[in-house]
N, C-alpha and C positions, 0 to 999 in steps of 0.2 A: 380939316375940322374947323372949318370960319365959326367964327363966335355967335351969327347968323341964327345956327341949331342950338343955342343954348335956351333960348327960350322955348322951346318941343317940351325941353326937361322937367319944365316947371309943368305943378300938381295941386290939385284943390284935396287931395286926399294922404298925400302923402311929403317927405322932405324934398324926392326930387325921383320922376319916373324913368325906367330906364329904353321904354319904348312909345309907341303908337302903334296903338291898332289901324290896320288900312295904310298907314305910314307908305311913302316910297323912299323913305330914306333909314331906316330901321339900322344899318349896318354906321351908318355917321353918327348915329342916335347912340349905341351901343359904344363906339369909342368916346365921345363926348361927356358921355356916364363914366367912364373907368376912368379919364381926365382927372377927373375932380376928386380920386383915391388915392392916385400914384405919387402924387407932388413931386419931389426930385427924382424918382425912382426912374431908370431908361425901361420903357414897357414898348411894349406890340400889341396892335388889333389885328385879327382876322378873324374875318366874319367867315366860317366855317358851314354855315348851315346848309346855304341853298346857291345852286344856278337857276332856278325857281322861283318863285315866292307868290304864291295862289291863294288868297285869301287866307293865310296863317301865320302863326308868329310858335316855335319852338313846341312847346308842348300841344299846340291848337292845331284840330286835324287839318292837313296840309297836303300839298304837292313838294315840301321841304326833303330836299334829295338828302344831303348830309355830303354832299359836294366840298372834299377836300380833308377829308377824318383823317384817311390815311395817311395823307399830305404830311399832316399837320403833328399825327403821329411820329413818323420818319424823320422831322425836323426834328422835335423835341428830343430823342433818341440820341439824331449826329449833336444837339447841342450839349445832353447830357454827359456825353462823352468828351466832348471837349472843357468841360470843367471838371472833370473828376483829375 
């Protein structure tokens, strides 16, 4: 996440965007937005959406597979269990 993409974030409409449309880098864009909320907190990005990415972003109709749900499911699971 080079400092490079922090300037994508910045918005004439709003405090600070968390994509681009057309974007090829949307998944850097997305950690780089949760950066700037987490401050000391230890976090993870995964870009979950797509092995894909065809003219869409999340709710815009798309070729967006959902490429890794399950995944990402099953980890949260083994991790919930290891803090209980």
């Amino acid at each position: 996440m080079d400092v490079d993409y922090e300037e994508n974030l910045e918005s004439n409409v709003a405090d600070i965007k968390q994509c681009e449309l057309g974007g090829e880098f949307d998944h850097i864009l997305a950690a780089c937005f949760l950066r700037r909320f987490v401050n000391d907190t230890p976090w993870l990005h995964m870009d979950l959406s797509a092995s894909s990415h065809k003219n869409g972003l999340g709710a815009v109709d798309s070729e967006i597979t959902g490429f890794g749900v399950s995944w990402a499911i099953e980890f949260l699971k083994t991790l919930s269990d290891h803090i209980k």
